[in-house]
Each structure stands twice: as C-alpha cells, then as structure tokens.
C-alpha positions in Angstrom: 39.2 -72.6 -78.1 41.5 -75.6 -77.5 42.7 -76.6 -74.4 46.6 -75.9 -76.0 44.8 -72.3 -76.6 43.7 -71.9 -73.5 46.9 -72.9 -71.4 49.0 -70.5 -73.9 46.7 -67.4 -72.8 46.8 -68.3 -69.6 50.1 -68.8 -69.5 51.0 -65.5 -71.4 48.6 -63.3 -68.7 50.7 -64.8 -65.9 53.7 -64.0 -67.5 52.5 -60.5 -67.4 52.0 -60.5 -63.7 55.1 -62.1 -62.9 56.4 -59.0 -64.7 54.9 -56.3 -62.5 56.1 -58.4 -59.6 59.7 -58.1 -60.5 59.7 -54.7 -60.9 57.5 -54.6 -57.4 59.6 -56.7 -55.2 63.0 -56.2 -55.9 63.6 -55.2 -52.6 61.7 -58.6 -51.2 61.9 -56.9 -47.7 59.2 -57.5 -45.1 57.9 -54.1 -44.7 57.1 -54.2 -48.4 55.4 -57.5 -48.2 53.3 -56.5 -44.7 52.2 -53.2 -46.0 53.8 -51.8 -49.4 56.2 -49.5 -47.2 52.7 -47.3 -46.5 53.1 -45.8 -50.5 50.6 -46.8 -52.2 48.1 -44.2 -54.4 44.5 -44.2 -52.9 43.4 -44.4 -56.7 45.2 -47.2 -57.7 43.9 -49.5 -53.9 40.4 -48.1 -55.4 40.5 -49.9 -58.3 42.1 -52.7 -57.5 40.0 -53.8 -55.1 36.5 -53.6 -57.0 38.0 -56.8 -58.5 39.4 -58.1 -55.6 36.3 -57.5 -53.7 33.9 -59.2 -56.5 36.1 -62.0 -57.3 35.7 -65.5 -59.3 32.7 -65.2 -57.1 30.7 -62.3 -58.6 32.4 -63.8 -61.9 30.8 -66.6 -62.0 28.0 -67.4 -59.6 26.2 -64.0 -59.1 25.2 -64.4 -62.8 24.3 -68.3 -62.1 22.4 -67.1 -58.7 19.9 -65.2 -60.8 17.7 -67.5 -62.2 16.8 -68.7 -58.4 17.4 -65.1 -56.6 16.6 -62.5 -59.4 18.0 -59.5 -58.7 17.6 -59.6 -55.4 21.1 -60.1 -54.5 21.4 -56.3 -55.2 19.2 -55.8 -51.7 22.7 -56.8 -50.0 25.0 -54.6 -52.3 23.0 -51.5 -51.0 23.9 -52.7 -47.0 27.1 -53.1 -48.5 27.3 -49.5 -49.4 26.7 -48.0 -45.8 28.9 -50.8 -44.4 32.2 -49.3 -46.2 31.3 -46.1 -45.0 30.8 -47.0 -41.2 34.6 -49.1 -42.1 35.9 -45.4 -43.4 34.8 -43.4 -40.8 34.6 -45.9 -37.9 37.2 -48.3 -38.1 40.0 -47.0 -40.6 40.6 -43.9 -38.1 41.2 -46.1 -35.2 43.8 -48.2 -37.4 45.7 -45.2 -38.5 45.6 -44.1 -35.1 47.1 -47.4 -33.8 49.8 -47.5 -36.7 49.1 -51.5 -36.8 50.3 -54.1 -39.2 47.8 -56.6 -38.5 44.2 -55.1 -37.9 44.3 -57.8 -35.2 46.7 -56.1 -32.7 44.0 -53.9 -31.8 42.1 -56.4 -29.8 45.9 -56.7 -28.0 45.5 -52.9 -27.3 42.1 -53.2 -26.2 42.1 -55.9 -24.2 44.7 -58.5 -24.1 46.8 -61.2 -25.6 43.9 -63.8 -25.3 41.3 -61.4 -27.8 43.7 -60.8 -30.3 44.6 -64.0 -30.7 41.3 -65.5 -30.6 40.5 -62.6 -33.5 43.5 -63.3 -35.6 42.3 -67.1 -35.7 38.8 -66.0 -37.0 40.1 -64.1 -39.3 42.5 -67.5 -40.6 39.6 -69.7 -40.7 37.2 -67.2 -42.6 39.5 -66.3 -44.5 41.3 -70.1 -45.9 37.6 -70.6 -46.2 37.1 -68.1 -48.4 40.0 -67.8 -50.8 39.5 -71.8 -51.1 35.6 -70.9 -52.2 37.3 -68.5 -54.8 40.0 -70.7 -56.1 37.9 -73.8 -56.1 35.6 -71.7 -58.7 38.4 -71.1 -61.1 39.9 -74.7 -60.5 36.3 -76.0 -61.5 36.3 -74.3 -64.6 39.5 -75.3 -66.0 39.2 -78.6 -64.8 35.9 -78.9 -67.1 37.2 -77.2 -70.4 40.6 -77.3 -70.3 42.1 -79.8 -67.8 39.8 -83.0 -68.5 40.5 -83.1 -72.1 44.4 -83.4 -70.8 43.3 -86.2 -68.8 44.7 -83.8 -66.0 43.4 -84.6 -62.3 41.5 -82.1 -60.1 44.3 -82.2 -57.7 47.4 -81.1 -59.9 44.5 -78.5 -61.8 44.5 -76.9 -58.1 48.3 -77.5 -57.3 49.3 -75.4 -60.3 46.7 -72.9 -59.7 48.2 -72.0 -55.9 51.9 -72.3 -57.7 51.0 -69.5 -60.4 50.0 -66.9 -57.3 53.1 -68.2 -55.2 55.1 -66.9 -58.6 54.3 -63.2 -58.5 53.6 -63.0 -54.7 56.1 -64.5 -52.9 59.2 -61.7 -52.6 56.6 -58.4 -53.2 53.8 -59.2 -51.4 51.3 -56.9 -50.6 53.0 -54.2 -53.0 52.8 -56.5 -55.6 49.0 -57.3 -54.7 47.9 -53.4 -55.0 49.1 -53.5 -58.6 48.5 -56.7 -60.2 44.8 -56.3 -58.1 44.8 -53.1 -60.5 45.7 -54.9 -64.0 43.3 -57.5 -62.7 40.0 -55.8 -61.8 40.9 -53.8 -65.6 40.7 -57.5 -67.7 37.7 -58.4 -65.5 35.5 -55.4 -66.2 36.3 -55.6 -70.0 35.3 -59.1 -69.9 31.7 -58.3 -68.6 30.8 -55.5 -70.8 32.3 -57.0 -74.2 30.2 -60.3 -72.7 27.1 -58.5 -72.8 27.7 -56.8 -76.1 28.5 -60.3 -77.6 25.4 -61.5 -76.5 23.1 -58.8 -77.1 24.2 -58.7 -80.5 23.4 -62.9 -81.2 20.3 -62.0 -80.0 20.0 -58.9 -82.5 19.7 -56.5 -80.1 21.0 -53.5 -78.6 22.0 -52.6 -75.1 19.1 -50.7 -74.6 16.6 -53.5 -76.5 18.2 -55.9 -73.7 17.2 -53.5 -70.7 13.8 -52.8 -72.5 12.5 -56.5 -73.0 9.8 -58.0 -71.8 12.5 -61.2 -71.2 14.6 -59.3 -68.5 11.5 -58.5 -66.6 11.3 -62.5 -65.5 15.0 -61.5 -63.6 14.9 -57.9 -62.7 13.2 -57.7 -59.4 15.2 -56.3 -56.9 13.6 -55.5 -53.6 11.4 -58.4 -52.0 9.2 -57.6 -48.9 6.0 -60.0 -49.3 7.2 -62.1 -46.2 9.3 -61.5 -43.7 9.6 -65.2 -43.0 11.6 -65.9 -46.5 15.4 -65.4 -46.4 15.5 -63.1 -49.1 13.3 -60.1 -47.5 14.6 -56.6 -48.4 15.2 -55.8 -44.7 17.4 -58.9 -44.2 19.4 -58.7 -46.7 20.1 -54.9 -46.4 21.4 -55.5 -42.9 22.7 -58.8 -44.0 24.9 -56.9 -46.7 25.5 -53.8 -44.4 27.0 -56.4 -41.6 28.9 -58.8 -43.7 30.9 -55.1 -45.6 31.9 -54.9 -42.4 33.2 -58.0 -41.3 34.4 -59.5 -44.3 36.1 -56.1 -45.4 36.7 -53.6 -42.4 37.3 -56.3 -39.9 39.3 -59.0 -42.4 43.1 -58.2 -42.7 42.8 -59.3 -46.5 40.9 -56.1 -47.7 42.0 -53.5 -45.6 45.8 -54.9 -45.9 45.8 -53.0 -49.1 43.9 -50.0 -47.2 46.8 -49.9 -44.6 49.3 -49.2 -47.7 48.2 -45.5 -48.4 49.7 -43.3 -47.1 47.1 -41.1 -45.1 43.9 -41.6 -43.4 42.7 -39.2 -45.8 43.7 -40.8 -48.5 42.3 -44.3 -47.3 38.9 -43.0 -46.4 38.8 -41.8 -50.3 39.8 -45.0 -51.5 36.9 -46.8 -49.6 34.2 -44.2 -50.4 35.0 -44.4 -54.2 35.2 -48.2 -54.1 31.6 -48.5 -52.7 29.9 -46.4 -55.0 31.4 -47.9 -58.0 30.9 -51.9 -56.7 27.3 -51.3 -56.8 27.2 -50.5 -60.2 29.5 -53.5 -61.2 27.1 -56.0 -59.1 24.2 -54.7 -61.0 25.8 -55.1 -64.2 26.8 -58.9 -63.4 23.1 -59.4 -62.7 22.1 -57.4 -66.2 24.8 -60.3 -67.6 23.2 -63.4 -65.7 19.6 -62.3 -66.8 21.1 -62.2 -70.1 23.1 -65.6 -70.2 19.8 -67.3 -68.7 17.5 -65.5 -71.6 20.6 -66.5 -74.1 20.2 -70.4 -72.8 16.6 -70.6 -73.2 16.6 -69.4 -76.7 19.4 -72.0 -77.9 18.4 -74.5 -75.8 22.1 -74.6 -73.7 21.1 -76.6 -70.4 23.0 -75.7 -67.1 26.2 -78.1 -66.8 26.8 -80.8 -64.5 29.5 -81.3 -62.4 30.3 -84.8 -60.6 25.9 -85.6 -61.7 24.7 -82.4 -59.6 23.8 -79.3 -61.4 26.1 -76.1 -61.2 24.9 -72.7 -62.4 27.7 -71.4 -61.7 28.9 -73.4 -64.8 26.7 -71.4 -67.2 28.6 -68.6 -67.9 31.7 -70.2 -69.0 29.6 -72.8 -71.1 28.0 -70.1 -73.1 31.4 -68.3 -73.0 33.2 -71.5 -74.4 30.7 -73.6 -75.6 27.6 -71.3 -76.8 27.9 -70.7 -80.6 30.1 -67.3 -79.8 33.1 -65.4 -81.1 36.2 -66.6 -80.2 36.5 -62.9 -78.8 34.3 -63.7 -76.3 36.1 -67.2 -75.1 39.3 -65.1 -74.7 37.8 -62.1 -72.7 35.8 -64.1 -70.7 39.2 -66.4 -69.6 41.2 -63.2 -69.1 38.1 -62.1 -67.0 38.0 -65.3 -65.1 41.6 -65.6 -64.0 41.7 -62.1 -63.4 38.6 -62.2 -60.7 39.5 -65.6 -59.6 43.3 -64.5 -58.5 42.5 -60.9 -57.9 41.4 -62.1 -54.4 43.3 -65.2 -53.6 46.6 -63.8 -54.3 45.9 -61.0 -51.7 44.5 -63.8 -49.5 47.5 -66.0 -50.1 49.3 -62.8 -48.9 47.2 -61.8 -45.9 47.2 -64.9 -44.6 50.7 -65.1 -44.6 51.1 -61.7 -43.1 48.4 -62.8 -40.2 50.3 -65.7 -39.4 53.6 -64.4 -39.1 52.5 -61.2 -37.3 49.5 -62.8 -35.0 50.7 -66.1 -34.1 54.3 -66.2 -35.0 55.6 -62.8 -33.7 57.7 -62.0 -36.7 58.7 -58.5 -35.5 59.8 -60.1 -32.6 62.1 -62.6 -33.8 65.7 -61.7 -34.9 66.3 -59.8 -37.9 68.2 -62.2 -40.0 65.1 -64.8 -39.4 62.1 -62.8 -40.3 62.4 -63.2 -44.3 63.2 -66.6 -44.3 60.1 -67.2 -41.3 58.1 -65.4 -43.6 58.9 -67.6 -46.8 58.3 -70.7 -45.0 55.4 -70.0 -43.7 54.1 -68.1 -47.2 55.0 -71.9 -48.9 52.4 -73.5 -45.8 49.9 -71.2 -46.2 49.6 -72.4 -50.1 49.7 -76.2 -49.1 46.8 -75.6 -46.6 44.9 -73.9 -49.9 45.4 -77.2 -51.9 44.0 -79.4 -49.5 40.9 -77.5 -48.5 40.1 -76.8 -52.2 40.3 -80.3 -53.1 37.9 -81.3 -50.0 35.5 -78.8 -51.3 35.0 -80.4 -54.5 33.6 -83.3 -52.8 31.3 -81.0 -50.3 29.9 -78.5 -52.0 26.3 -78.8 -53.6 24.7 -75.5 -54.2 26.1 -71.9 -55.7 29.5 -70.9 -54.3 28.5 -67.4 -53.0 25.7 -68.8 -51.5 28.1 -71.1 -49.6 30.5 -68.4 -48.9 27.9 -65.8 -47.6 26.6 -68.8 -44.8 30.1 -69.4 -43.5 30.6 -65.6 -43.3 27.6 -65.7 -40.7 29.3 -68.3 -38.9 33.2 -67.4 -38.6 33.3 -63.5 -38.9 30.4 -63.4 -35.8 33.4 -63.1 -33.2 35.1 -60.6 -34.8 32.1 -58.5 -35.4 30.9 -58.9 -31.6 34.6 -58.3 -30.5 35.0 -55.4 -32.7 31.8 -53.8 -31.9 32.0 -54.4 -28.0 36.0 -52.9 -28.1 34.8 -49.7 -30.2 31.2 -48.8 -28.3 31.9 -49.9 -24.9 34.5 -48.4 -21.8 34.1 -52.0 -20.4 37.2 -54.0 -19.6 36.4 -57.7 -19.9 38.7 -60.8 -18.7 40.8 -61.7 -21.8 41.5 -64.9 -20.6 38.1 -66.1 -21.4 37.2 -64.4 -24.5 38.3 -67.1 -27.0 35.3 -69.5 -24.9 32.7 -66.6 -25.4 33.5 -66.6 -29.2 33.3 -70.5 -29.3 29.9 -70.4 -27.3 28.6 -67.9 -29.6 29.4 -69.8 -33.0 28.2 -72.5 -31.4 25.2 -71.5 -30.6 24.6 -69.6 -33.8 25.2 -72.7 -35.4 22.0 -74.4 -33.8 20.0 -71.2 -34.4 20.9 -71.6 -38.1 19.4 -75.4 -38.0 16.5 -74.8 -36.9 13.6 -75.9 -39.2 11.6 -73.1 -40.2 8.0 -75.1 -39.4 9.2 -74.5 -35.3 9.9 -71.4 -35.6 6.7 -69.8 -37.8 7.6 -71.0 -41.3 10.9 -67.9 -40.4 13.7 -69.2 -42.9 17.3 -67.6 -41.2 19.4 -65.7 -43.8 22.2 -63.9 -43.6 21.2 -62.0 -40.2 22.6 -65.0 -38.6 25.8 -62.7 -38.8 24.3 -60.0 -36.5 22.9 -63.0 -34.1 26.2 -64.1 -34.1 28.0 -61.2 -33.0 25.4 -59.9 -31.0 25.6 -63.3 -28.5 29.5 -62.7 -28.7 28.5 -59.2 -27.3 26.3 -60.4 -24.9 29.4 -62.9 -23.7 31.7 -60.1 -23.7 29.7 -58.1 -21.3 29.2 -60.9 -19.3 32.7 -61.2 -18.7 33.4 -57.6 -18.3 33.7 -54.9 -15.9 34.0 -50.9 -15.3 37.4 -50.0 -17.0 38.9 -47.5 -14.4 42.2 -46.4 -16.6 41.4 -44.5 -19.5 44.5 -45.2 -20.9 43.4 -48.9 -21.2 40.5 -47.8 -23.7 42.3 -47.7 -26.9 40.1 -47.6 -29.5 37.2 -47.6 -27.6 34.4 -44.3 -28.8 34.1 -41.9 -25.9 
C-alpha cells in the first residue's frame, strides 16, 4: 500500500469512531465522562476490554518476543487468569461497596489523605508510562511505512496520533471508551486470524498443517522449569502474571474505569470472569501468529527491521504485513488491527488519566459546578501534551522489545499500590498516613537496587518479574512498621474481617 493509502484508511476508521462518539457524548457531562452514568452492559465492557487489555503491545511485540521467549510468555497469561478472579471477588466487591469514582479514594477511606494520594500518583506514573509504551508502538510503525516516505518527523507522527484520540474522547469520555474499545478489540481480532490464514496459505498449508509442523515445534514451548535461576522459570512467571493482573488491572483506574460503568457488582464480576478466560486464548493465538511470521521470515529470507541501527522485532510483523510478498488484504487488516490495539488502550488511558487527575489531585467534585467541565477539559488537553513528550523521549531510550520494557516498569511503579492495597484489604492495622508516601518511595527504591544486582553475586539468580511481589511486599513491611492496633471498626473500610 501507499502511504496516500494508508493515511485514507486510517483516516476513514477514525472517522468511524468519531461517529460513535457523537452519538456517545452528546450530553458531554462529567458523570458520563468519570463513569458512563454506571449503564454500561457487562457484555459489551467484556469485549472491549480483551483489546484494550492486549493492546499495540500484544499486537506487535508478543509475536516479535517469540523468537527469544517461545511460548513461554503464555506461563504469565495463566497467573493472569487467577489474578482477575482474585480482582472479581476480592477487590471489585469492596469498590461497589464504597460507590467510588476513582479506585484511589479507597486508600482515603482506609487510611487517610496522605495514602490516597501517594496511590493516585502511582497510578499517574504507571500509567503515562504505559500508554506512552503503547502509543510509541503504533507511532513507530507509521513513522517507518507511512510517515518517512512524507518526509514527516517523529514528533508531528506522535502529535497527530494523541490529536486523533483527543477527537472521539474529549466530550464522552469513558462512555465513549466502552464502545469504541468494543469496535476496536472486533478489527483487532479479525486482523490476527485473517493474518494467520494469509500466511498459512503462502506457505501452502492449512491451519492445522501450521499446528502440526515440525517448524512450530522450534517456538512452542511453553512451561520452562530447568533452572530456577533464569527469569523465565514457570513458577516466576505464573506469580509474576498472577501479581501484575492485579496491579496493572484491579488496582489501575484505567481497566477497572470501564468495570465501575456496569451497573451491578453482579454484572462486573461476569464481565471480568468472561474476559479472563477468553484473553488466554487470544495470547496463545498471537504466539501461534509470531511462530508463524518467524517460520514465514526464514523461508523468504525477510530479516528483522532496524530502527535508528538497533534491531526491533517488534517491527516484524508489520514488515511481513506491508512488505512480505502478501495480499493487499492482509496490509489493510493488519492496519485496521494495529490502530485498533494501539488506541484501544491509550484512548481509555488518555481518559483515566484525566479522570485521576481531576478526581485525586484536583478535587473536581469539590470545586463549583459551573467549573468542573471546563477543569476537566483543560486538564484532558495536559494530559495529551504530557503523552507527546514522553513518547518522543522514548524513541531515543528504548532498546529492547516494548512489552518486555513495560512488564519491568510495572515491577517498579505498581509495587506501592500492590503493598498498599494488600496491607488495607488483609490487615485491621491503622498506620500513620502522613508517612506512607516515604514507605512507598523507600520501597521502589530499594526494589530498584534489588533489580541491579548482577546475577554472578547472587548465584547466577536472574530477577524477573517477581520484583513486583518484592516490591510490594517491602511496601508491606513499611506499612506495618508504621502502623498500629486500629481500635474503631468503623475506620476499617475495606479491610477483610
């Protein structure tokens, strides 16, 4: 495809989205930007958040990932199974229960001021950090085939990206999210599966002749448990997965924003249970697709792309898409698929982190009526300039595959929430807010120098993702430190007893 092709489709699939959020946010009110006036179908937030949850991310990089990982990456997906269960029947009940807007305001309940604003600023960091990893995958790619031949620089490539989700985001919000996240995840899907037919077929086989070869068995091992030392054991990774489901879905105001819209707990816990079973089967068939696009690349000699002189597997997929000798079919699909996984998530991160700021740090629903939707358009328009600059700055930074990137930082920035979470929930302890925010900042800190430790001084033991559970377990450990015997019940909210 040209790049005058390509800017046409993308341009008509916006269009399409800017659509739904006209019908969606014609009453641009901030209840239906916070939390979709609490009416949207659990089906529908099902749906929409397997691609919102996978991404550009799983788009793009879990297929790169395999030629260095195998299929190992699926270990995690199982621990994120029983992590969105212990979010629907741990965490989602005491959210109803609190009736909040920001997931946040329960450390307020629970402990003070101090927690829940040391929480919400977590949650800001993890998650600009994450949406920026997301958007800087799809800015990548158009900036290679599309963009460079325009003689279009990286920066306005990103600009226009964050302008396109301002478009359809800005007056409905999170109501707008749960239903473009639903048209989304649909052009995603469709993408992967005609992908692998495509391919299949160049390489005159079937499905089934694909899953039978003696080519996919140099990518399909899944469980590794040789050495406990190497980051990629079964039993890290499991609890790896199972902690980060939690923290970077039950305890992240992004993914359980679009929870909070249905309209029971019932209803929510059915959303989450269906989600879970059905992502693992789409992670497994991404992996089925990278095994596939390496096996494709071998054959017709397609070499890995570089980007700025450093390889980037997580280029391969859109150079066999684009580049590799296929249908035109497949160049189309796999765009549609690409800017549907790519803005699945950062629109609703776009939103949350609008929503977080003006609920957590600004007090919205404090401030005078006649302010609040003007507050919250200001502050929606920051929220995208902070996104430009940080995505720009990680084109110069990053050197190795973006999930692999995003899962590292996860260990580092969700750690307080997890420990805070987990010490609010289990324990009847009262602890003295005021310090919190230094036990959180002691605890990344020292899971930072954990994490850099060379493996030859500490037994050849290579730290993976459990630095997560280190993290929030020395947040814990803080917590209690600072704590004492609650004597009022009453100032247990939330807590399990």
């Amino acid at each position: 495809m040209t790049a005058t092709q390509i800017l046409l489709l993308i341009a008509a699939y916006f269009g399409v989205l800017i659509l739904i959020s006209y019908f969606t946010g014609k009453e641009d009110s901030n209840a239906s930007f916070f939390s979709g006036e609490k009416s949207s179908p659990w089906y529908v937030v099902a749906f929409g958040m397997v691609g919102a949850s996978l991404s550009g991310v799983t788009f793009i990089s879990v297929p790169g990932w395999v030629e260095g990982a195998k299929f190992g990456y699926m270990q995690v997906v199982f621990g994120y199974l029983v992590g969105y269960f212990v979010i629907a029947y741990v965490l989602m009940p005491i959210y109803y229960r609190l009736n909040v807007t920001s997931i946040y305001q329960y450390l307020e309940n629970r402990f003070g001021v101090v927690s829940y604003k040391t929480g919400a600023f977590f949650f800001f960091i993890s998650r600009i950090l994450g949406a920026s990893f997301r958007l800087y995958l799809v800015a990548i790619v158009l900036q290679k085939f599309v963009f460079n031949d325009l003689g279009v620089p990286f920066f306005v490539t990103v600009v226009l990206s964050i302008l396109l989700i301002w478009l359809y985001t800005f007056r409905g919000g999170i109501k707008t999210i749960v239903w473009t996240d639903t048209l989304q995840t649909l052009f995603m899907l469709i993408a992967v599966f005609v992908a692998i037919i495509l391919i299949t077929n160049k390489l005159d086989w079937s499905v089934s002749e694909f899953l039978a070869s003696n080519e996919l068995t140099n990518y399909n091992k899944i469980f590794f448990t040789d050495s406990f030392l190497d980051k990629g054991h079964f039993i890290k990774s499991f609890l790896g997965g199972l902690f980060i489901a939690i923290c970077m879905t039950g305890l992240d105001q992004d993914m359980m924003q679009k929870n909070l819209t249905c309209k029971t707990l019932k209803d929510a816990q059915k959303n989450m249970v269906t989600f879970s079973i059905v992502l693992v089967a789409v992670n497994f068939v991404f992996l089925l697709l990278g095994a596939l696009l390496y096996i494709y690349a071998e054959k017709y000699n397609i070499t890995i792309p570089l980007l700025d002189g450093k390889v980037k597997t997580d280029l391969l997929f859109p150079e066999i898409a684009l580049n590799g000798g296929l249908s035109i079919s497949l160049a189309i699909v796999f765009l549609l698929g690409l800017i549907a996984a790519a803005y699945s998530s950062a629109d609703s991160a776009l939103t949350s982190l609008t929503t977080s700021f003006c609920i957590d740090f600004l007090g919205i629903e404090k401030r005078p009526v006649e302010e609040q939707k003007g507050l919250r358009k200001k502050t929606h328009i920051f929220m995208s300039i902070v996104l430009v600059i940080v995505i720009v700055i990680f084109k110069y930074i990053l050197d190795s595959s973006v999930i692999d990137n995003l899962l590292k930082v996860a260990g580092y920035t969700y750690g307080p929430l997890l420990g805070l979470f987990a010490f609010g929930i289990i324990t009847k302890r009262k602890i003295q807010d005021k310090y919190s925010w230094i036990v959180a900042l002691v605890a990344v800190t020292a899971s930072y120098l954990i994490g850099t430790i060379p493996k030859e001084s500490i037994g050849g033991y290579v730290i993976g993702y459990e630095l997560l559970i280190i993290n929030g377990f020395l947040t814990f450990l803080g917590l209690l430190l600072i704590s004492s015997k609650t004597q009022k019940p009453e100032e247990l909210n939330g807590a399990l007893y």
